[in-house]
C-alpha positions in Angstrom: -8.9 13.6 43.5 -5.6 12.5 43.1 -3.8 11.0 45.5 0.3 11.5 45.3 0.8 10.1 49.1 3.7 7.3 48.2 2.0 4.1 50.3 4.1 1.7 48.4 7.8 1.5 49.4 10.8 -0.9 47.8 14.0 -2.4 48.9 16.1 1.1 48.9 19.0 -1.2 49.8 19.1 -3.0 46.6 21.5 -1.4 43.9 19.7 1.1 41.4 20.7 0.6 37.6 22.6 4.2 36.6 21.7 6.3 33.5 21.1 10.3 33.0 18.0 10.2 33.8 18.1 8.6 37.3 21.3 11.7 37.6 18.7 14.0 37.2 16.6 12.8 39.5 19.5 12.3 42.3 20.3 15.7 41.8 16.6 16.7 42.3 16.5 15.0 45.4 19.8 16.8 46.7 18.3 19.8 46.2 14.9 19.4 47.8 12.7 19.5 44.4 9.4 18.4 44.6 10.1 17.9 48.4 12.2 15.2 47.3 9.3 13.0 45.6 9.3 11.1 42.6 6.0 10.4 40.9 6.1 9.4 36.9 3.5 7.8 34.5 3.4 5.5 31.9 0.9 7.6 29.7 -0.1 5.5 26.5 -2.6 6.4 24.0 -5.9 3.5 24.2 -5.5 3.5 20.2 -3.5 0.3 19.4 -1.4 -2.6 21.1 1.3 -1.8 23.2 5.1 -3.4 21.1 8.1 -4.2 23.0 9.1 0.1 22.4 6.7 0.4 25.0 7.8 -2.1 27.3 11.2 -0.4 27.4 8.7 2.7 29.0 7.1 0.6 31.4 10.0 -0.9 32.5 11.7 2.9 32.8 9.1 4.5 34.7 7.5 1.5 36.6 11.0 1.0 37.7 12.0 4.5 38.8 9.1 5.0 40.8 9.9 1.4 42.9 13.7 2.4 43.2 13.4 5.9 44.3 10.2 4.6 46.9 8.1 6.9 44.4 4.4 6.5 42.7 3.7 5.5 38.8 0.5 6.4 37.5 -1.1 4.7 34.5 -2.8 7.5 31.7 -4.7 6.8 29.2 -4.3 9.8 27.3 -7.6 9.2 25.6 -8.3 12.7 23.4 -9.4 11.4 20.4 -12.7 9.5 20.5 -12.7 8.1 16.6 -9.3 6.0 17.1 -10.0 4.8 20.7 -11.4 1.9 21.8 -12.1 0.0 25.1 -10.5 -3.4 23.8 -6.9 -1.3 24.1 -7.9 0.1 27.1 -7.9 -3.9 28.2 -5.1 -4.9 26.4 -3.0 -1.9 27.9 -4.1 -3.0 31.5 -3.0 -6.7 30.8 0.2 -6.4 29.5 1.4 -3.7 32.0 -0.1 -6.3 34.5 1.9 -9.7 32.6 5.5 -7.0 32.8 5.3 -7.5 36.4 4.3 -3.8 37.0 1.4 -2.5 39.5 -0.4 1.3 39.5 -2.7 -0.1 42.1 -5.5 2.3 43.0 -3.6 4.8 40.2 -5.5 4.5 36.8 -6.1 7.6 35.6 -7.5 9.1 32.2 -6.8 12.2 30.5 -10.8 12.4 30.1 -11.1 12.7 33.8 -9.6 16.0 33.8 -12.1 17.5 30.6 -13.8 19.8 32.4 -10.5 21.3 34.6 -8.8 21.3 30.6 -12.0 23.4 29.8 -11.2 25.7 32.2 -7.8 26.1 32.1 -8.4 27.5 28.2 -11.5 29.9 29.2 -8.3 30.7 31.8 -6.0 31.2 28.6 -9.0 32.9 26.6 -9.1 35.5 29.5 -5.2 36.0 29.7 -5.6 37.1 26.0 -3.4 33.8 24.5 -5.7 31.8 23.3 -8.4 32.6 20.3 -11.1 31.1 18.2 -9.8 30.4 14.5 -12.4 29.7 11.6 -9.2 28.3 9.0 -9.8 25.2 7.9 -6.9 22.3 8.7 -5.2 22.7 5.2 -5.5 26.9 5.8 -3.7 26.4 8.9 -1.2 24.1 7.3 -0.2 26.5 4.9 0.4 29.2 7.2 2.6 27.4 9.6 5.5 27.9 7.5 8.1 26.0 7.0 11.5 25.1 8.9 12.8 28.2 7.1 10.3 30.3 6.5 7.9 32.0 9.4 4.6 31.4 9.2 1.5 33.3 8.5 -0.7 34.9 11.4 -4.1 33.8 11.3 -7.4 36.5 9.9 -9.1 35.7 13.4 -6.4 35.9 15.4 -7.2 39.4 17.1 -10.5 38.5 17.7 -11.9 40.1 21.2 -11.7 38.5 24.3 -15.5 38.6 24.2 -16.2 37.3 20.6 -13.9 34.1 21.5 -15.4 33.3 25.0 -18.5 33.1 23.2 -17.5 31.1 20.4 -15.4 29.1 22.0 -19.2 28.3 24.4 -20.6 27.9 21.3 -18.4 25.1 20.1 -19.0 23.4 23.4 -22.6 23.5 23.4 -22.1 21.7 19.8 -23.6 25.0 17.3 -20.7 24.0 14.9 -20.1 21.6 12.2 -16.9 19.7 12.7 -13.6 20.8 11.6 -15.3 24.7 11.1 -13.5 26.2 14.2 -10.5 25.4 16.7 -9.5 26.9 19.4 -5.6 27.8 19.3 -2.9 29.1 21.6 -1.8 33.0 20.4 2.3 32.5 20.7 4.0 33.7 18.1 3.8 32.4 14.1 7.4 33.3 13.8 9.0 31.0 16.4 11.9 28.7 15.0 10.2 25.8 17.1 6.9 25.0 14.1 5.2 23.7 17.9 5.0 27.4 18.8 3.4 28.8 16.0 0.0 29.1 17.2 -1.0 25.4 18.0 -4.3 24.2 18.1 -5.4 23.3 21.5 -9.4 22.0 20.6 -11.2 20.6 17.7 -14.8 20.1 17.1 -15.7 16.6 16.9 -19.0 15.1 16.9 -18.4 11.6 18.1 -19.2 9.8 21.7 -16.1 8.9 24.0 -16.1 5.9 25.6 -16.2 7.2 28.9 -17.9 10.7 28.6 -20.4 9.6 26.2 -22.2 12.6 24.2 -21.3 15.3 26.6 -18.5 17.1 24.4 -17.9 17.6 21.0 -15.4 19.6 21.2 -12.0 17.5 22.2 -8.1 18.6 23.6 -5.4 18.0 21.3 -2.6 16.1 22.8 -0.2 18.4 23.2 -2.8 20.9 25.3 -3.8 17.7 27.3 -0.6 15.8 28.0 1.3 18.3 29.9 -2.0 19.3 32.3 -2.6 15.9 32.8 0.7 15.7 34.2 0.7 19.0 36.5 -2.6 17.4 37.5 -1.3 14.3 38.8 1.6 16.4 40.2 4.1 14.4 38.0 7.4 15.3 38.6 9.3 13.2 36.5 7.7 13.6 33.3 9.9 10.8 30.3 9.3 11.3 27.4 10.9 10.2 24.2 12.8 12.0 21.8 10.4 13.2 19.7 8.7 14.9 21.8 11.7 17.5 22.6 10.5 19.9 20.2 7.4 19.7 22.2 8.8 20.6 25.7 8.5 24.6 25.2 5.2 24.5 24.3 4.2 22.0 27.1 6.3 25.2 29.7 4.7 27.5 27.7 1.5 26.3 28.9 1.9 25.5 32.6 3.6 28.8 32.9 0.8 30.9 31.8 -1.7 29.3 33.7 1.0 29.3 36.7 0.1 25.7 38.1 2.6 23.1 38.9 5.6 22.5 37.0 6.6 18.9 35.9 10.0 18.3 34.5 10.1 16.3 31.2 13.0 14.6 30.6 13.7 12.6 26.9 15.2 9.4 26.0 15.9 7.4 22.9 12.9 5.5 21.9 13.8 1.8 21.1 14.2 0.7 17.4 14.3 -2.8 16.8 16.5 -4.2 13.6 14.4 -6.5 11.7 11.1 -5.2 12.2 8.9 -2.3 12.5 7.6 -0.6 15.3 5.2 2.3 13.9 1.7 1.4 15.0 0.3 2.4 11.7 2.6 0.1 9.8 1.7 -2.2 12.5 -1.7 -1.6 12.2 -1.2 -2.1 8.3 -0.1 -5.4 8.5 -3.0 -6.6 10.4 -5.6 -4.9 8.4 -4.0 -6.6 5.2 -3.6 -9.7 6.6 0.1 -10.6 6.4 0.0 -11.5 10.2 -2.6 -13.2 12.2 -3.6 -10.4 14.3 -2.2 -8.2 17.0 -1.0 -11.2 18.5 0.9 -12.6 16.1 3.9 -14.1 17.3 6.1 -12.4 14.6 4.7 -9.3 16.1 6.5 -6.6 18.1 4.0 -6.4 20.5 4.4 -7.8 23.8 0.8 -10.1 23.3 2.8 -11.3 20.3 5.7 -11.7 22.3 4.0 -13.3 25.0 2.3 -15.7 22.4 5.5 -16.6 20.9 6.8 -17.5 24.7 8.8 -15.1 25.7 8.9 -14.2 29.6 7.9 -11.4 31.4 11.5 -11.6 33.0 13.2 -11.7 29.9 12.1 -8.0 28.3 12.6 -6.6 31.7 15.9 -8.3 31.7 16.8 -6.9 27.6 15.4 -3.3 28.8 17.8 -3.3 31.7 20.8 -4.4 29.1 20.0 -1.9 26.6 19.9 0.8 29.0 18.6 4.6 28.3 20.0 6.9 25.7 20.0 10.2 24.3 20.1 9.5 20.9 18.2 7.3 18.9 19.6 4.0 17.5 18.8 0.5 16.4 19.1 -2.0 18.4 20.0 -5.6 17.1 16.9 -8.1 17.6 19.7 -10.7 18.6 20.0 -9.1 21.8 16.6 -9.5 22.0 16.4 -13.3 21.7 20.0 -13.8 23.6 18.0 -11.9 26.9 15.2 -15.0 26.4 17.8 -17.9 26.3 19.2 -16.6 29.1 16.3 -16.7 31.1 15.0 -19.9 29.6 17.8 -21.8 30.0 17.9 -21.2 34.2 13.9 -22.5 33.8 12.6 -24.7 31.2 12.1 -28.5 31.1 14.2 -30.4 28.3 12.4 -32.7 26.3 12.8 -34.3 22.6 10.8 -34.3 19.9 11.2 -34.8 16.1 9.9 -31.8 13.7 10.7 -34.0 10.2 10.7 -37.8 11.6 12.1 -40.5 9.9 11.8 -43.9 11.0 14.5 -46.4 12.3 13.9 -49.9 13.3 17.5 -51.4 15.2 17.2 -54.4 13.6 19.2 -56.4 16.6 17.1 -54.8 19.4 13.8 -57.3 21.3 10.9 -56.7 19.6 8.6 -56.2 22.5 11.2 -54.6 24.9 10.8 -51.0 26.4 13.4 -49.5 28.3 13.3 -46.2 30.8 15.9 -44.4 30.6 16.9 -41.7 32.7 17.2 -38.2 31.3 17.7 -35.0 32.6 15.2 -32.3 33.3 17.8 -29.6 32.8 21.5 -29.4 33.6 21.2 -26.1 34.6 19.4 -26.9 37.6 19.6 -30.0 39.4 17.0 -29.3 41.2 14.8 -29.9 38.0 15.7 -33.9 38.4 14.9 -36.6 35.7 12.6 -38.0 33.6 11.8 -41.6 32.5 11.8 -41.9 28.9 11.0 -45.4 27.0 13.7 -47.1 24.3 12.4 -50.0 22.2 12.6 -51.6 18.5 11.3 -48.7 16.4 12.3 -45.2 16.9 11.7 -41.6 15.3 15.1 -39.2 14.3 15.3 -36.2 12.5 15.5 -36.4 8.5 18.1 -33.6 8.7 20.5 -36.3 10.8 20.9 -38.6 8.3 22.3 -38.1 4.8 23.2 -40.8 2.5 25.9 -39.1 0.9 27.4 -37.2 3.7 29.9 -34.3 3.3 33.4 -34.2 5.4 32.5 -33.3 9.1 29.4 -34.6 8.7 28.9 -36.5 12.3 25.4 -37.5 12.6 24.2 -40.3 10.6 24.9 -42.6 7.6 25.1 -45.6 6.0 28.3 -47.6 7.9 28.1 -44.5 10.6 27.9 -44.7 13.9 26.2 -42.1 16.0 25.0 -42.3 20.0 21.0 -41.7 20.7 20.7 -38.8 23.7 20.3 -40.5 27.0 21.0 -44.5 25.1 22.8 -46.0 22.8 25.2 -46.0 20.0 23.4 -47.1 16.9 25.0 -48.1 13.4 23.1 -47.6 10.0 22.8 -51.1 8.1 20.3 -50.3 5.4 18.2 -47.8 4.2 14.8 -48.3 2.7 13.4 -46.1 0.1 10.3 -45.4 -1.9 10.5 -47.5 -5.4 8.1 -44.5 -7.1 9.9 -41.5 -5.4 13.3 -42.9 -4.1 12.3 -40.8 -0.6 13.7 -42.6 1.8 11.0 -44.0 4.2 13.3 -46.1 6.7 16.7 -46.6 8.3 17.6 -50.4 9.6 20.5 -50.2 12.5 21.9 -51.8 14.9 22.8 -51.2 18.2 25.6 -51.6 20.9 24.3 -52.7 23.8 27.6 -52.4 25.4 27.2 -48.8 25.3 24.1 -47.5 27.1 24.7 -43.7 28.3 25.8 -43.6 31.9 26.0 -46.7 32.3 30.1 -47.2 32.9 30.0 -50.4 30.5 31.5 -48.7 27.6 34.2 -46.2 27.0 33.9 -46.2 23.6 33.0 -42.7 21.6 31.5 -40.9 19.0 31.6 -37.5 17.1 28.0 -37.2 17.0 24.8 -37.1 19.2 21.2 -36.9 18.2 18.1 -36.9 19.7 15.2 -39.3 19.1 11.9 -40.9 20.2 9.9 -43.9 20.6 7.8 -44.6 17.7 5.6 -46.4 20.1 5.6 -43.8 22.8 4.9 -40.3 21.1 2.1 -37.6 20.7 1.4 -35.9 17.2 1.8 -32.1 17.5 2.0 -29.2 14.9 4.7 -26.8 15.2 4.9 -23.9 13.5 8.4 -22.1 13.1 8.8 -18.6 13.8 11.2 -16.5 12.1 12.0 -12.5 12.2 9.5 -10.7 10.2 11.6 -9.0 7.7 15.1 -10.0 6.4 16.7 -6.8 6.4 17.9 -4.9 9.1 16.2 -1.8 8.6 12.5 -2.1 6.2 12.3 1.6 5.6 10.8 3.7 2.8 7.5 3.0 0.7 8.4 -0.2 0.0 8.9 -1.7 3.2 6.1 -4.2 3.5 8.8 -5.6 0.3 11.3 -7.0 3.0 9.1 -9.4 4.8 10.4 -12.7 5.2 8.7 -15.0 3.5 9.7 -17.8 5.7 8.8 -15.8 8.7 6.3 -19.0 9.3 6.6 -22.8 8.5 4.0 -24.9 9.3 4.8 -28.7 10.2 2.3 -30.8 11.0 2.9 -34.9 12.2 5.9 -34.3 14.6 6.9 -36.4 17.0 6.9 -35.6 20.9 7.9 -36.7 23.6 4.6 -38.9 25.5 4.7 -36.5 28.6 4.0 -33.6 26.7 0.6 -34.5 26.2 -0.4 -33.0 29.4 1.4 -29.6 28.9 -0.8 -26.6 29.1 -1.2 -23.4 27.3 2.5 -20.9 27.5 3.8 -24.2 28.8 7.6 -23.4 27.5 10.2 -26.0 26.8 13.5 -26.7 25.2 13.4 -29.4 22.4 17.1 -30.6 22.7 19.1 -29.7 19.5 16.2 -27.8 18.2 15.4 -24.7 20.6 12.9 -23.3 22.6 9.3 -23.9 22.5 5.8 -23.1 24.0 2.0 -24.2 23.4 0.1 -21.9 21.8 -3.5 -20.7 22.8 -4.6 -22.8 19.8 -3.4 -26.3 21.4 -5.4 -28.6 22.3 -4.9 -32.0 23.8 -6.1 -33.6 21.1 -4.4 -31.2 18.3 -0.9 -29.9 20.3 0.2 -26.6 18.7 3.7 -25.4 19.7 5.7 -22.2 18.7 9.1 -22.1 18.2 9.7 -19.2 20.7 13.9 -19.0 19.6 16.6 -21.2 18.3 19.4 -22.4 20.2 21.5 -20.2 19.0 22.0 -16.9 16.5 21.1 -18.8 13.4 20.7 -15.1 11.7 24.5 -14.3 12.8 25.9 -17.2 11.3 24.3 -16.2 7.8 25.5 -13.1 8.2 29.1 -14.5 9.0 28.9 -16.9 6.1 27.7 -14.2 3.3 
């Protein structure tokens, strides 16, 4: 039974983000329609991992049916037993649930409603539009026709009444080999719209579904399921995306002639992300060949790929909100993407410094046994965050990208004769440098240090250009970070050689950086921001004894400023 009584109400005070389809449905609710309820669905198919196209639904639906104090129902639109599997099913369920989103006691599946389905076609059998048709699938291919040709009216489609309630029993009790007969809708072979030449509503299939086991064999098509799935559940606001326009007479069509209730389905630009892919076969492609680690691959489009990399639930409902709802379909730049994460990370997420590439400097003036604990902030976008301790002594890690022997003009970190301040201490001045008599690498800095000029402390006014972030040789964890990068590096990886495009660098590996002691304890999704460097979280694969953290973002749009530069 299902129950459309709306028991959980929002705050109707709060202001309601505007777009054509929320006009719609003010209009409907001026007028009276569906005695001025709004019940929608988010109705995915259990055959894959939901990407961040799909989280742009959720958010749309979930979020109509709280503003409008309506109902969202989650369907499983699960028609097609040899793609489906129970681990999606999960997966589905958890990442609706991570989003922030709720269908409470409404979980529904489009395999509750087989036997009404059933019904409604001995209904349509009856009514003398529907039929039993013995072409094969490449028969019935041919004689669709094409976009400018009509098609071709099927041998058996004048069969009696009779002859096809029997058949169509037949293929039910399971007398038929698969893919021998379907069971199609009699509309007209001629109709500009290819949807509503004759579409096939059942297909024999002789495989177990998860949830009705061996009972049928015979299994709805999609389109003959969706739309009386939703007059079932008394949808009213039925969104759907564009490509599923062409679909919408045939979807009438049907509720019409069986004369049950009438959702309205309204379309919307799906989202297309620049600089990836979001086609769950390609997806599914790059899985199976192994050029990501999984589903949950944090170069992934999905949102447990996204949720690996770091990335908030607050942060894709925040990007959905920005990119808003269209009618026509566009790509949307990842960058806005990653801007709606700093955003959110920056309100939220400790600071801390560590050293991906360390090289080691000894301040050659500085006590060799003394530690001191300095005071640095949490985060200066919240006071409320405090400060930290962190410990200063003789031997310190930095960055091998902030020192360059030969340094070019504007070139304000480190060198030999330079001076440059450490974060939260001291201004330090490069003596000597150390290198490697077989390689020439150099292995060590020697400096020395001000100690009139300790950050924050009033003692010194005296300046520098440059800035950089360090740690206590004495004081640090080990960790491996791995750096995450866009998958492909072009905008659009289209055509048959799109797997082509992928980045190459889309993952660097470093192992032996240099943290900051406290991060030992951090847990699993744990985020932070390294200063200078970006944001970060621990992956599942950490470990206190083996720390694994993904770069989540950069600091900044390091993408736009190639771009700019090329």
């Amino acid at each position: 039974m299902i129950d459309n009584d709306p028991k959980e109400k929002s705050d109707s005070s709060s202001p309601k983000p505007t777009n054509f389809i929320r006009d719609i449905i003010d209009e409907d609710l001026k007028k009276n329609k569906y005695e001025r309820r709004v019940q929608t669905r988010f109705p995915p198919e259990p055959n894959g991992y939901l990407h961040i196209g799909h989280a742009k639904s959720i958010c749309l639906n979930f979020g109509i049916a709280r503003d409008y104090n309506g109902l969202c129902n989650l369907r499983f639109d699960d028609t097609n037993p040899s793609k489906e599997e129970v681990e999606y099913v999960d997966s589905i369920k958890e990442d609706v649930k991570w989003l922030g989103f709720d269908w409470g006691y409404r979980e529904y599946y489009a395999s509750d409603y087989f036997d009404q389905l059933y019904e409604y076609a001995i209904q349509l059998i009856k009514k003398g539009v529907a039929y039993v048709c013995d072409l094969t699938g490449d028969q019935i291919r041919e004689h669709r026709g094409t976009l400018t040709a009509p098609g071709k009216e099927s041998p058996y489609r004048n069969r009696s009444i009779e002859e096809n309630l029997d058949l169509f029993e037949r293929m039910k009790n399971g007398e038929f080999p698969d893919g021998s007969k379907t069971l199609r809708a009699k509309i007209d072979m001629s109709s500009p719209n290819i949807n509503m030449r004759d579409p096939i509503m059942y297909r024999i299939l002789h495989e177990a579904h998860d949830r009705t086991g061996d009972k049928w064999c015979i299994y709805p098509m999609y389109d003959w399921a969706h739309g009386q799935s939703d007059s079932i559940e008394k949808i009213t606001h039925s969104i759907c995306t564009l490509e599923f326009e062409d679909h919408r007479p045939l979807y009438d069509w049907f509720v019409d002639q069986l004369g049950i209730f009438h959702p309205q389905q309204i379309e919307f630009a799906r989202l297309n992300l620049s600089y990836t892919v979001m086609s769950k076969r390609r997806l599914l492609q790059l899985v199976e060949e192994g050029n990501v680690n999984g589903w949950d691959d944090p170069r992934m489009p999905t949102i447990c790929g996204l949720r690996r990399r770091g990335y908030t639930p607050e942060s894709i409902r925040y990007f959905a909100e920005r990119i808003g709802v269209a009618k026509r379909e566009n790509i949307i730049d990842v960058a806005l993407l990653e801007d709606s994460l700093r955003e959110d990370l920056n309100k939220r997420v400790l600071r801390t410094m560590a050293v991906l590439k360390p090289l080691k400097v000894i301040i050659d003036n500085y006590p060799d046994e003394k530690v001191e604990m300095l005071d640095a902030i949490n985060n200066p976008e919240d006071e409320k965050m405090g400060t930290r301790k962190i410990p200063f002594s003789k031997v310190l890690y930095i960055e091998q990208d902030d020192f360059m022997e030969e340094p070019p003009k504007k070139f304000f970190r480190l060198s030999p004769g330079n001076e440059v301040r450490l974060r939260y201490a001291y201004i330090i001045k490069c003596v000597g440098v150390v290198k490697n008599p077989a390689t020439g690498e150099i292995e060590e800095l020697h400096c020395t240090y001000d100690p009139e000029t300790k950050s924050g402390s009033g003692q010194s006014q005296r300046k520098v250009k440059g800035t950089i972030h360090w740690v206590s040789a004495a004081h640090t964890v080990n960790a491996e970070v791995r750096l995450y990068d866009r998958l492909f590096n072009v905008e659009n990886p289209s055509g048959d050689d799109w797997k082509n495009f992928i980045n190459p660098a889309s993952l660097t590996i470093l192992s032996n950086c240099k943290m900051e002691q406290s991060l030992i304890n951090a847990k699993k999704q744990d985020r932070f921001q390294f200063e200078r460097l970006g944001y970060f979280c621990v992956d599942y694969d950490s470990m206190p004894a083996n720390l694994i953290f993904n770069r989540t973002v950069t600091l900044k749009d390091t993408w736009a400023k190639i771009a700019k530069s090329s």
